[in-house]
N, C-alpha and C positions, 0 to 999 in steps of 0.2 A: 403603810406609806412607802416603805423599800418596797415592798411587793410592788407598788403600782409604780413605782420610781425604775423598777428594775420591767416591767412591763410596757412603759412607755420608750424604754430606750429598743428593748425587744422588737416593738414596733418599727419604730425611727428606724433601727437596723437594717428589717425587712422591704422595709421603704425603699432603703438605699439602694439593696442588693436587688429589687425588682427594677428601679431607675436606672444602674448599673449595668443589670439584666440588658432593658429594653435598648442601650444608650449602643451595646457591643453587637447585637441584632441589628440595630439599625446601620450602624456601620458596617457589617458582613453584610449587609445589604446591597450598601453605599458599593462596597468593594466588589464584589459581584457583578453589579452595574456597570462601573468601568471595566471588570475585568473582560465581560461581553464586549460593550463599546468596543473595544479595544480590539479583541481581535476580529469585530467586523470590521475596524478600520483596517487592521492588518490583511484579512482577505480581498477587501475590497483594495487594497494597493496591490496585493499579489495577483491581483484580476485586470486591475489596469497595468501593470507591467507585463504580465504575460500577452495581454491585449496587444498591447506598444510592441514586446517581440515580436509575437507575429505580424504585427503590420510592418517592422520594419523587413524581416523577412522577407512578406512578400512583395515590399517596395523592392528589393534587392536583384526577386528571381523574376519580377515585372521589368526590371530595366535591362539587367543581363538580358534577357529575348529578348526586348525588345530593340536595344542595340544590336544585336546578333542579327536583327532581322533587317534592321537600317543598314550595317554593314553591305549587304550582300548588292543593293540597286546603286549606292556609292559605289563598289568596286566595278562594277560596272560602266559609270559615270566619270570614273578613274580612269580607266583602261581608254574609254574613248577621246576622254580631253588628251591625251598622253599620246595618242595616235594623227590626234591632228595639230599638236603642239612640235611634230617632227616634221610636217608638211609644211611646203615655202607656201604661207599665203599673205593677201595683203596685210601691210602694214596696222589699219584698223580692226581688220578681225585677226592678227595677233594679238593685240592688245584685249578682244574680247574674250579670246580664246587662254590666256595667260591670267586675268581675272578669273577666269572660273575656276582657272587651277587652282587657285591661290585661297577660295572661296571652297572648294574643295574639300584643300588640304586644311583648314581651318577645322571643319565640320567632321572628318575624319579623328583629329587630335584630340576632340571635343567627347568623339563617343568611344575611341581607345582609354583614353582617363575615365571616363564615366564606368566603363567595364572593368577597369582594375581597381576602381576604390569599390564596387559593389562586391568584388572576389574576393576582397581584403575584408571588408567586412563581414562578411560571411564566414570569413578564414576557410576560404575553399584554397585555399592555396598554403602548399607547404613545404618549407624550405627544405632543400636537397642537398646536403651538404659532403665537399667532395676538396680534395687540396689542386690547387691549381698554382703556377707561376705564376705572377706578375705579370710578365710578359704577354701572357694570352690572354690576362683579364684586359691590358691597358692598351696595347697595341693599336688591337683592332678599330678601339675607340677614338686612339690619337688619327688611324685612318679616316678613319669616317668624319672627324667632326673638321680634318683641318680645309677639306675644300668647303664643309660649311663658315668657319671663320674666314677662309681667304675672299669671300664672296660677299662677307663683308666689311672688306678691307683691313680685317685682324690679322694677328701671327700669332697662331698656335703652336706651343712648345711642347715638349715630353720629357718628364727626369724619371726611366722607368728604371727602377733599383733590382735587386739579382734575389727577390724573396721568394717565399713558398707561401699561399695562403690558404685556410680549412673556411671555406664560405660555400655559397650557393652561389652560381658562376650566373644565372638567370638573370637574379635579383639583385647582387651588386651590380652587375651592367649597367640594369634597369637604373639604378639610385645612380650612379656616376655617368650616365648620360642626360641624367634630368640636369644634372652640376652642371655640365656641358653644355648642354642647351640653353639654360638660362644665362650663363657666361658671355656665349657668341650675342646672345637677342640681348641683353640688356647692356653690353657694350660699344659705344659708340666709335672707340678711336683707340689704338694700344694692340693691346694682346693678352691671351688666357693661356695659363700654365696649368699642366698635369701632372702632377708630379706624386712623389710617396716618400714617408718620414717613418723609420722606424721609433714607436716608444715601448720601450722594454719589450712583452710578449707580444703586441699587435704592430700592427702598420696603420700611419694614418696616411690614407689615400686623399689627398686635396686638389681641388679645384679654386686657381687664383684668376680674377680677372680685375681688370683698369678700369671697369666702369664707372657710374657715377656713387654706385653705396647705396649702403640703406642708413638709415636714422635708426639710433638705439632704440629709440618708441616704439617702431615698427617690425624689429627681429622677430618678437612675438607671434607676432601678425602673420608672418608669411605662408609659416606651417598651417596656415586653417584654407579651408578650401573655401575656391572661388576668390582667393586673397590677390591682389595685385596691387603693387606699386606704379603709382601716376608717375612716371618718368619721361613725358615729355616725348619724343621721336620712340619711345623704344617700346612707349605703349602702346603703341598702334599698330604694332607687331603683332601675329596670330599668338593665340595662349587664352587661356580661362582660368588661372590659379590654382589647377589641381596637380598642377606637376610636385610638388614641396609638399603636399597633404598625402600624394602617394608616396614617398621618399618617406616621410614622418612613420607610414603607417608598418614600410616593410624594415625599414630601421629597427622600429619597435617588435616588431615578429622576429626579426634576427638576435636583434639585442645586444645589437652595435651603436655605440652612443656619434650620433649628429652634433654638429657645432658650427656655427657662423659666424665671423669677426668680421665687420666692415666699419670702412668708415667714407662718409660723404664726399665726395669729389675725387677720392684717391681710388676706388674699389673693395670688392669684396674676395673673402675667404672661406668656400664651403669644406669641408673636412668632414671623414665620415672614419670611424676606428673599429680596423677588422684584424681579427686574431690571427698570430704566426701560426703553419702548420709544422710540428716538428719532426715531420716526413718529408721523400721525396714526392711529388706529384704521383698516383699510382695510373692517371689514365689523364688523355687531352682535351684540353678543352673543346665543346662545340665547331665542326669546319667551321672554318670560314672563307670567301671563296678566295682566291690571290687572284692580282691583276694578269689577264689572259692576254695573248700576242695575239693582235690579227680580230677578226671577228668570223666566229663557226657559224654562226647562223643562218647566214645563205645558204639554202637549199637542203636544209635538214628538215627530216618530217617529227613532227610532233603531233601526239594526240592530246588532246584535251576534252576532259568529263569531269562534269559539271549538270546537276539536273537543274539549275537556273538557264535557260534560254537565252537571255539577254547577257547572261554572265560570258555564255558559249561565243557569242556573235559579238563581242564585245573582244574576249581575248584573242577571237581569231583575227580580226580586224590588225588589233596591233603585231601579232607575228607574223602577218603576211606583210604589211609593213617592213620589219626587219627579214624578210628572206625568205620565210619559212615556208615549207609544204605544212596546213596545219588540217589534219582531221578533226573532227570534234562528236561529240556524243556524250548522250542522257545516261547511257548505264553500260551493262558488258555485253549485252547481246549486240549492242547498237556498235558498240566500238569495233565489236572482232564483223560485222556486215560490212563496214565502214572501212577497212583496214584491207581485206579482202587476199590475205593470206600474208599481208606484209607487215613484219613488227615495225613498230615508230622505235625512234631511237632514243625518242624521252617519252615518259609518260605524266602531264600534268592533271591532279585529280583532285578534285575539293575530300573532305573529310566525310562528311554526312551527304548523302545520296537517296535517292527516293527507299521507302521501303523498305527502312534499319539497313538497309547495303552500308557498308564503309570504302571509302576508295580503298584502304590498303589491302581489302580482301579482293577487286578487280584490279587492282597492281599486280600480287601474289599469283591469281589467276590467270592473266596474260603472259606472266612470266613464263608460267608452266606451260599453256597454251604453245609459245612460241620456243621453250626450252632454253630461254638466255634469260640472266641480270637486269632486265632494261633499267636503267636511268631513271629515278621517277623523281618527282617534287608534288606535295603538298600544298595548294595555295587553299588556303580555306578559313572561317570568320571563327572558327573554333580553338578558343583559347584554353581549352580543360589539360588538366594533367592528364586524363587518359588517351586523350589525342596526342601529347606528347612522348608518353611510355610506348603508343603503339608505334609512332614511326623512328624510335630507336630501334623497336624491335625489326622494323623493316628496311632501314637502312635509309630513310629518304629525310631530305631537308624539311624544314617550313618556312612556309610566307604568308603570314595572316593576312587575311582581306582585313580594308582596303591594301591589295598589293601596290607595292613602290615599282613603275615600270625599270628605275634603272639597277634595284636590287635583282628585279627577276630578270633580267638579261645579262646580269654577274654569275645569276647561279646555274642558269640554264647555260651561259658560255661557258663555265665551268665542267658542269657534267657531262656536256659532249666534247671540253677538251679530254677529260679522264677517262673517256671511252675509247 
C-alpha cells in the first residue's frame, strides 16, 4: 500500500512537472510572439519616420527651388513697378501702380519667410559667430526702421549702450529686425524703443512698443507659424505669421533665450539675451552704405549680367531712369563685346549664370581683362552660405532678389562714391 501510495504521488508529481513543463513553453511562446509583434511594430515606426523624413526633406528642397525660382520673375516685376512708380503719371494709375507695389511687396515677404524657415529646418544654416559692438549691431537698424516708423506717424528712439557682443551679426539682425517690424506695423499711435540692458554676463537687447498688446492666452500662440493677431487696422497690414516662428527658430540655434511681456491696451515688450564678448571687437561688422552727398548716378556706366532676360531688361529700365549708361549681358563673352574696350565702373551680376559660371568668376575675369578693382555688387535669389563665403572672398556686397530699388541705389551710390 506505501508502494502504491508512494507511486501514485510519483505520478501526480510528473503530472505537475509535465503541466508545468507545458504551462513555461507556452508562455516562451506567448513571449516570443510579442517579442516579434514588437519589433515589427518598432520597424515599421522606424519606416514610417524615416518615410516622414524624407518627405519632409524633400518638401523643404521642393520649396527652397521653388521659391528660388519665383523669386527671379518677382524681381523683375520689382524693378519695373519701381521704374514707373518714379514717373509723374496720372493720379489713377498712381494709384494702380502703388497697389501693385504694395501687392508685390506682400508676395515677396511671403516667399523670403518661406525660404528661411525651410533653411532652418534643414539647418542648413550655421551660425558664425564673431564679437561685434553694439553700436554696429543696433545702429544701422535704428537707421533703417526710423523712416519706417515716421511713416507711420511713430517716434522711434535708441538707448545704444558701449558693450561688446560674441553673436552671429547675420542672425541677430535678422531676430531684432522682425522686433522692429512687428513694433512699427502693430502700432497704431506712440512710439517704439531700442534699447539694451546689461544682466550679469549677457545683454538683453529689447524692443518696447505702445501698441495695443497681446492677451496672456495668446503669447503662446505667436511663436507658431502663420500665427497672427486680429487687431483691428493693424491686421490688414502685409505679414503671414512667420516672422516670430523664424525668430523662435534661430533663437533656439543660437541658444539665446526670447521673452515677451505685454499687456493689453498699454504695449508690448520683445527681449531677446545675448552673451557679453570679454574681448575687444577683432574685425567690423558688415559695410553698410552711409548717407551719400549729391547723387553719382547720372552718367555712369554700369554693366549688368544676368542670364534672366527679363531680369536684364527690367534692371536696365530702372537705371536708365536714374542716369545711367547701362550695358547689359547673358555671360562674359557678351559683356567684354558689349563693352567694346571700355571697363564699366560698377559691375552688377547675379550669383548663378548659365553653365555652372558663377558671376564672381566673370567679376574676377573682367577685372583682369581690364587690369583695375572694378566695383561689383551681387544682386542675386541665392541665399546659401557658399554664395556668401565667396563674395567675402571677392570683396563685393549682396542684394537678394527681390532687390529693394532704394537699397540698390544706396549701395551702388556708395561704390561709385568710394571709387
Amino acid at each position: 500500500q506505501a508502494q502504491q501510495r508512494l507511486q501514485s504521488l510519483n505520478d501526480e508529481l510528473e503530472q505537475r512537472v509535465a503541466a508545468r513543463t507545458f504551462e513555461l513553453l507556452e508562455s516562451n511562446r506567448n513571449l516570443q510572439r510579442q517579442i516579434e509583434e514588437r519589433e515589427r511594430i518598432e520597424l515599421a515606426l522606424r519606416e514610417a519616420r524615416d518615410a516622414a523624413e524624407a518627405a519632409n526633406r524633400s518638401k523643404d528642397k521642393y520649396l527652397a527651388a521653388a521659391s528660388h525660382d519665383l523669386l527671379q520673375p518677382l524681381n523683375a516685376a520689382r524693378l519695373l513697378i519701381s521704374t514707373l512708380r518714379e514717373r509723374e503719371l496720372p493720379i489713377a494709375e498712381q494709384n494702380l501702380v502703388e497697389r501693385s507695389h504694395l501687392a508685390l511687396e506682400g508676395a515677396e515677404d511671403l516667399l523670403a519667410d518661406l525660404l528661411d524657415i525651410s533653411k532652418l529646418d534643414q539647418a542648413a544654416i550655421k551660425p558664425d559667430l564673431d564679437v561685434y559692438r553694439l553700436e554696429e549691431l543696433l545702429a544701422p537698424l535704428a537707421s533703417e526702421f526710423e523712416s519706417v516708423a515716421s511713416a507711420s506717424g511713430l517716434r522711434l528712439r535708441a538707448r545704444i549702450a558701449s558693450y561688446a557682443v560674441h553673436t552671429d551679426f547675420r542672425l541677430l539682425t535678422r531676430i531684432l529686425r522682425n522686433f522692429l517690424s512687428n513694433a512699427c506695423r502693430y502700432t497704431e499711435r506712440g512710439g517704439v524703443l531700442l534699447g539694451a540692458r546689461r544682466r550679469g554676463s549677457f545683454v538683453e537687447l529689447q524692443v518696447w512698443d505702445s501698441g495695443r498688446g497681446i492677451a496672456a492666452d495668446q503669447l503662446d500662440k505667436i511663436f507658431l507659424e502663420f500665427s497672427q493677431l486680429e487687431v483691428g487696422r493693424a491686421a490688414e497690414r502685409k505679414g503671414v505669421g512667420l516672422g516670430l516662428a523664424i525668430v523662435e527658430r534661430i533663437a533656439r540655434m543660437l541658444g539665446y533665450p526670447v521673452q515677451v511681456h505685454s499687456q493689453p491696451g498699454r504695449g508690448s515688450v520683445f527681449s531677446i539675451r545675448v552673451p557679453l564678448a570679454r574681448e575687444a571687437p577683432r574685425r567690423q561688422a558688415p559695410s553698410v552704405a552711409q548717407p551719400v552727398l549729391g547723387n553719382p548716378l547720372p552718367g555712369r556706366r554700369l554693366l549688368v549680367i544676368d542670364n534672366e532676360v527679363d531680369i536684364l531688361h527690367s534692371m536696365q529700365a530702372l537705371l536708365r531712369q536714374w542716369g545711367c549708361e547701362v550695358v547689359t549681358a547673358v555671360d562674359l563673352n557678351e559683356a567684354l563685346e558689349r563693352l567694346r574696350g571700355r571697363a564699366p565702373e560698377v559691375i552688377l551680376a547675379d550669383y548663378p549664370l548659365d553653365h555652372g559660371v558663377l558671376g564672381c568668376q566673370v567679376i574676377r575675369q573682367l577685372r583682369d581683362e581690364f587690369s583695375r578693382p572694378i566695383p561689383a555688387l551681387i544682386v542675386s535669389a541665392d541665399r546659401s552660405d557658399d554664395c556668401r563665403r565667396e563674395l567675402q572672398a571677392l570683396g563685393a556686397p549682396l542684394l537678394n532678389k527681390p532687390v529693394k530699388p532704394g537699397k540698390l541705389r544706396a549701395v551702388l551710390s556708395q561704390l561709385l562714391t568710394e571709387t
